[in-house]
N, C-alpha and C positions, 0 to 999 in steps of 0.2 A: 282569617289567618292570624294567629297570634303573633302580635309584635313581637322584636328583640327582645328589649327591656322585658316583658314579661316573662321572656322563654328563659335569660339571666334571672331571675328575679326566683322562677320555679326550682331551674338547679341550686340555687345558694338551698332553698329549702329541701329538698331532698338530701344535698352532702352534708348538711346537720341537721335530719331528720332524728340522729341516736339522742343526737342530747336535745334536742327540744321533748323530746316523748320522756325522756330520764326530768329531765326538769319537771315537766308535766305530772309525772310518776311523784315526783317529790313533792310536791305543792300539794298536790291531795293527800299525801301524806300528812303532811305539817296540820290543812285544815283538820282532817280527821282528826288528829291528836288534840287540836284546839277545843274542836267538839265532844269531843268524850273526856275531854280532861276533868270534869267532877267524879266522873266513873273511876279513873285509875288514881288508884291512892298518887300522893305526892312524891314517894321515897321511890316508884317507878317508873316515875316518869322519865327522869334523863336516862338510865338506860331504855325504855322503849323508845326513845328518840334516835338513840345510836344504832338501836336493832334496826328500825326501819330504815336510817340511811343508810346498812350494810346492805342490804335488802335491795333495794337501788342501786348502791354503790356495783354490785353485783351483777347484777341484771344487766347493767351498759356495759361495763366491762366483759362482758359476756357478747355481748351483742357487737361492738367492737372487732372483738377477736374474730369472731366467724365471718365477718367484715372484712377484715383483714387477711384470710386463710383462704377467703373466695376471691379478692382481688391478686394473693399471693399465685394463687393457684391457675388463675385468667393470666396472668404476666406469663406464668412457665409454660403454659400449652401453647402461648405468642411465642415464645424465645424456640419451643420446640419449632414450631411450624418451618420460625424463620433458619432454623438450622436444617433441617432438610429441604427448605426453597435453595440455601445457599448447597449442598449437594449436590441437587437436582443443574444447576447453574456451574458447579464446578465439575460436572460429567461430562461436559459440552469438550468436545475437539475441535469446533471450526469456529471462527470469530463470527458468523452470522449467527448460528445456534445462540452463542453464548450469550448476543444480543438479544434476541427473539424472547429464549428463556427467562431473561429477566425481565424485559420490559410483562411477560404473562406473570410471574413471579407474582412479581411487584404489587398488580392489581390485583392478585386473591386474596395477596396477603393484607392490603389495605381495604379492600371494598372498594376501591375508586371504579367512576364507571370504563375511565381509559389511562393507559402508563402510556410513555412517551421516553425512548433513549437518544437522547444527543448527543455525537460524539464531536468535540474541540478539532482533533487530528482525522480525517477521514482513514480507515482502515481495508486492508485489504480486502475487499469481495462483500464489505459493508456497508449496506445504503440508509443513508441516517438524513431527519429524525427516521425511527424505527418504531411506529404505533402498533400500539395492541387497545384495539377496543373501537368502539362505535364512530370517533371523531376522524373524520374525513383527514385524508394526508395531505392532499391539496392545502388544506385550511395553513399549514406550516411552513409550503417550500417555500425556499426562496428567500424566507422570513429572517431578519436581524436581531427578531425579541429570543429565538433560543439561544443565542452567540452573548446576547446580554445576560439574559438568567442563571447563561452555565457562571459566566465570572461573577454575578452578583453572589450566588449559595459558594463560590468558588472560597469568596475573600470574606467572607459572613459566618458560612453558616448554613445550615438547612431553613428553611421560610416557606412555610405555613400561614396560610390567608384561608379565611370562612369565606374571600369573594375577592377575587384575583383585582378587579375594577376599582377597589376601593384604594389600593396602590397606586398612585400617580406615574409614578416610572413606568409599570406595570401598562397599566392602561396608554397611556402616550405611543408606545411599541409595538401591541400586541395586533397582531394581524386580523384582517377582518374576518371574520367567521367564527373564532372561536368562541365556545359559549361561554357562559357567565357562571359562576361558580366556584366550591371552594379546590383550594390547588396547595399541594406538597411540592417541593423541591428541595431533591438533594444532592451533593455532587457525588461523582465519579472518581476518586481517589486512589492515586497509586504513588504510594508515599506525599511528598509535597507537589508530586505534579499531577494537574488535573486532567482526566481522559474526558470529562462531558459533565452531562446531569440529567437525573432521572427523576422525571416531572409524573408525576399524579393529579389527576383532575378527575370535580364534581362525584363525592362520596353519596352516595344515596342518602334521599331520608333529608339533606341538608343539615347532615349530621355535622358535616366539617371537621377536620383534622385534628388530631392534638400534639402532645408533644411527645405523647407515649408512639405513634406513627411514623413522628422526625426521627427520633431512637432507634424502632425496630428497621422504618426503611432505611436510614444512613448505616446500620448494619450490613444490611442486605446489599447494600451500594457498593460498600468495602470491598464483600466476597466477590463480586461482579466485578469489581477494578481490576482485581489481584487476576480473576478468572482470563479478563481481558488479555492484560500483559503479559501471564502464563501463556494463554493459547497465541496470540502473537507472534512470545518467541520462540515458540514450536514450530509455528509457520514459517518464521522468517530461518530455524534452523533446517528444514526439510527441505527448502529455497535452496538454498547454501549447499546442502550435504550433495542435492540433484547436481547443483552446478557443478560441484568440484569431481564427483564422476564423472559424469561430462566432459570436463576438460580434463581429466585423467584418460580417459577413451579419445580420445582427439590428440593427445601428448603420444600414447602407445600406438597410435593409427599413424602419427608425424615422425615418430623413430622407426616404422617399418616402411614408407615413403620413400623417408630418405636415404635408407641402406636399398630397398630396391633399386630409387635412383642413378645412386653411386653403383650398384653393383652395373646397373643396364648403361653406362658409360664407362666402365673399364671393361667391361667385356670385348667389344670392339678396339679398344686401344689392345689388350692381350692379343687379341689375334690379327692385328696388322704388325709385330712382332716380328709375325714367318713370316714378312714379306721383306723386313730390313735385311736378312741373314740372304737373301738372292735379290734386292734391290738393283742391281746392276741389271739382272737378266730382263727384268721387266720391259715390256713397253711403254713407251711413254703416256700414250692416252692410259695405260691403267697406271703409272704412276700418279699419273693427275688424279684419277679417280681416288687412291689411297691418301694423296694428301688432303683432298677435299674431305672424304670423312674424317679422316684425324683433325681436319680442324673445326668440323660441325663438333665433332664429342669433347673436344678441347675448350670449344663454345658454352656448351652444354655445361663441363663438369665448372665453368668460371662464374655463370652462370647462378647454379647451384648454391658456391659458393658464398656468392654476391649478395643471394634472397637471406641464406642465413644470417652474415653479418650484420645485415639491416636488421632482419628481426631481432638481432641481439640487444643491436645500438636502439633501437625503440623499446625494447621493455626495459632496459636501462636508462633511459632516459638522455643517450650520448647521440641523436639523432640531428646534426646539426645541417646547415645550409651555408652555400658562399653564394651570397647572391652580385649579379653583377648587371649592368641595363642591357639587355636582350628583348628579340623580338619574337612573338608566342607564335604567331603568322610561319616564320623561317623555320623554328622546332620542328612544327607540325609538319612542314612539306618534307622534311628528312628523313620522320619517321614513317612519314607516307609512303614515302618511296622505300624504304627501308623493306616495311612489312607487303609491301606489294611484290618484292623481289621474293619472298619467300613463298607466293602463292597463285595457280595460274586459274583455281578455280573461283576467285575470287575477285570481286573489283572492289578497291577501293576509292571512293570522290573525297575531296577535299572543298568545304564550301567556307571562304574567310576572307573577309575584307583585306589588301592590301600588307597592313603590318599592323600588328599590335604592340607598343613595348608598353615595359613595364621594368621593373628592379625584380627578379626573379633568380632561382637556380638550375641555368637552363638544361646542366647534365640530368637533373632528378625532374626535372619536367617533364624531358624526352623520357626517360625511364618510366613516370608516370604514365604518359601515353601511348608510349609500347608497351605496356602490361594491359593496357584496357584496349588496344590492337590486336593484339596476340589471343586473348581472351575472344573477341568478336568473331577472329578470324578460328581458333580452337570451337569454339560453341555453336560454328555455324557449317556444320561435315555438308552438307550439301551444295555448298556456293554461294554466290549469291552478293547482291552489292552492301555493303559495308559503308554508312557514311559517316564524314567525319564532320563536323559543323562549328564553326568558332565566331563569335559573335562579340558584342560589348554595351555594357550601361553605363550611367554617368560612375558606378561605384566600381563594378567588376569588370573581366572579362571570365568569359565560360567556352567550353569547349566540350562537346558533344559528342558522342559514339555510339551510333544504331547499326545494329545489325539484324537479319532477318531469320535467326538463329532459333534454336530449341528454346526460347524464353525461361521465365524463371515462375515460380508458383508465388504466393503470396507471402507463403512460413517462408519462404527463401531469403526475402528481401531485409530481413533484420539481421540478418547471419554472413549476411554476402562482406560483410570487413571485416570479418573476425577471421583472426587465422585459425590455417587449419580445417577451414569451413567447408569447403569444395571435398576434401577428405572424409570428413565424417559425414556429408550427404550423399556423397555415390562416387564413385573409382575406376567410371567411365573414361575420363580424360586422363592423359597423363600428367603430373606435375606436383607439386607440394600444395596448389592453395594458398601460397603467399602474397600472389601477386596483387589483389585486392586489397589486401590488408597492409602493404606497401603504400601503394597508391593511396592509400587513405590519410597514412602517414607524412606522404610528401607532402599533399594537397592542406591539408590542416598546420602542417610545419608554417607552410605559409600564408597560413589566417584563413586559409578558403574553406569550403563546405564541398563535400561529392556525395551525390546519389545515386540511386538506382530505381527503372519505372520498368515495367511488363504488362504488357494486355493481359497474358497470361501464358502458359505451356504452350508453345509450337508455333506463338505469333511475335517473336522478336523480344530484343529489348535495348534500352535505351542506357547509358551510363554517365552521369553531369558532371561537372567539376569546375564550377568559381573561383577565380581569385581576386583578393580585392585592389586593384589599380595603385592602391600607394605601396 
């Protein structure tokens, strides 16, 4: 195998191949003129001296130029290449593509035998590094040497190495397995901030990189930043455009709710009306009867009322608490009994130690727990026992609600606090859909967390809610 030093030693001779052959060219000139010099009179000699150094002068300069018009001309069929890689890379609509395409790019354009893209910020539905080519992916997860490399070409520069090992940094880092050989690095740049770095490694041949490759790839890198951030914020605009329909169709589904609502509780006050105008003539058990509905829908429209104000006061951000020392234990048994009166297909148990206090706000706690009561006992049209469960840690108290009810799906469970939610999934039950999304509101007001679990459709489900003790 030919040393370094020798293979350095060959190139110097070759990139001045013109003028040692031009020298060459002239020295036998010069003898020749020496030796024939009795032949050519005296008075021709200095110009035969000049003709022959034009002669030469000529001939490099000749040889030069063509030198120069074939390297001119090798650089523009590079620069075309790299402008249709960068097309090809800015055709891309999805941030996976955009990656893929360049990391292949990258390697034709180099000859390297593998490209490698790192991204700094992980990206939507982007799994990085992102290899193209023969080196095992394994060989990099997990690995802290490409988090160093992207910042070292980040704050440098591109860095090109004939043999990655010969780098101490380099070597100290580099994880085991990767082979040995030469390596480009360039960064990911979109403006001053960097998205990664796109690594090339072992050129055939042991050719090694130059700096005409740092050039062409940090071109390449550029288009792919820009490609990046572009598709991006297409993605992240298409996110956005979804959502706000979304919640455009869930706003017109909550203004026709609640005119039904409102309409299906004045309906019934309209016509107990004709009963004021012969109130006298009535019997009493049916007066009784007309008062009890006038004040279930009196209930109802305050009700109604109530859920919207709240939701007002929470997207306004005027959602406050009076908190005062109460016992979570007492709450519960009120509302127990409360929503039991309401229900004869239904039982509901009460499982809780003694008393709990704490500094809370007991009117929005009860509210809290009768919307996740009422919900149990709404979701659950067949009967069935309903339990309630309250418990404590050294940090919290929680309070529990199972029921044996239509359960919920899995898409359900991200959606179950958002208002509105129950409206734009199905229009089965009756009501606005607030009341989740309330409860979320109190419970958080006061430091706590609440969830939601389900086996799945038809087999129950469970509703949590923490608070923390101080």
């Amino acid at each position: 195998m030919v040393g370094p030093r020798l293979r350095h030693e060959w190139a110097l001779i070759r990139r001045h191949w013109d003028i040692v052959a031009s020298l060459s060219l002239l020295a036998v000139t010069l003898i020749t003129e020496r030796v024939l010099r009795p032949a050519v009179p005296p008075v021709m000699r200095l110009p035969r001296l000049f003709s022959l150094l034009a002669v030469t002068s000529t001939a490099y300069l000749s040889r030069q130029l063509a030198l120069q018009r074939l390297l001119a001309e090798t650089r523009l069929r590079r620069l075309q290449r790299t402008h249709q890689a960068a097309l090809r890379i800015g055709a891309q609509v999805s941030l996976p593509a955009v990656v893929a395409t360049t990391a292949d790019e990258a390697r034709q354009l180099s000859g390297a035998a593998w490209a490698l893209v790192h991204l700094t910020d992980p990206l939507p539905g982007v799994e990085t590094p992102h290899l193209h080519g023969p080196l095992t992916p394994g060989v990099l997860a997990g690995s802290p040497w490409l988090a160093d490399l992207a910042t070292r070409v980040r704050d440098r520069g591109p860095l090109w190495l004939s043999d990655w090992r010969r780098d101490p940094s380099l070597r100290a880092a580099a994880p085991p397995g990767l082979p040995a050989g030469s390596l480009l690095a360039v960064p990911l740049l979109s403006g001053t901030r960097s998205l990664g770095v796109l690594i090339l490694g072992n050129k055939p041949d042991d050719a090694g990189f130059t700096a005409d490759d740092a050039a062409i790839l940090t071109l390449l890198a550029a288009h792919a930043a820009l490609a990046l951030e572009r598709t991006r914020l297409y993605a992240e605009a298409q996110q956005r455009a979804a959502e706000l329909l979304e919640e455009r169709e869930r706003r017109e589904m909550f203004v026709s709710a609640v005119a039904h609502e409102l309409r299906g509780a004045m309906t019934p006050l309209l016509g107990y009306l004709y009963f004021l105008d012969r109130w006298e003539t009535l019997a009493p058990d049916r007066q009784a009867t007309v008062k009890a509905n006038l004040r279930a829908q009196i209930d109802r429209l305050n009700r109604l009322v109530s859920d919207l104000l709240d939701v007002s006061r929470i997207a306004a951000g005027r959602f406050h608490l009076e908190r005062t020392t109460t016992d979570l234990v007492a709450i519960a048994r009120e509302v127990v009994a409360a929503q039991q009166a309401t229900t004869t297909r239904h039982r509901l148990m009460l499982e809780a130690p003694p008393s709990l206090p704490g500094r809370w706000d007991p009117d929005r706690l009860a509210q809290a727990l009768t919307n996740l009561l009422s919900n149990a006992i709404k979701y659950t049209p067949e009967g069935g026992e309903i339990r309630v469960r309250l418990w404590s840690t050294d940090r919290e108290v929680c309070v529990a609600v199972t029921d044996p009810g239509i359960g919920l799906r899995p898409e359900d469970l991200p959606l179950l606090f958002q208002p509105y939610s129950r409206l734009y999934r199905e229009r089965r039950a009756r009501g606005l859909g607030l009341g989740l999304y309330i409860t979320r509101a109190i419970v958080e007001a006061h430091g706590g967390r609440i969830w939601a679990e389900s086996p799945g459709p038809g087999r129950g489900s469970t509703f949590t809610f923490c608070l923390p003790r101080d």
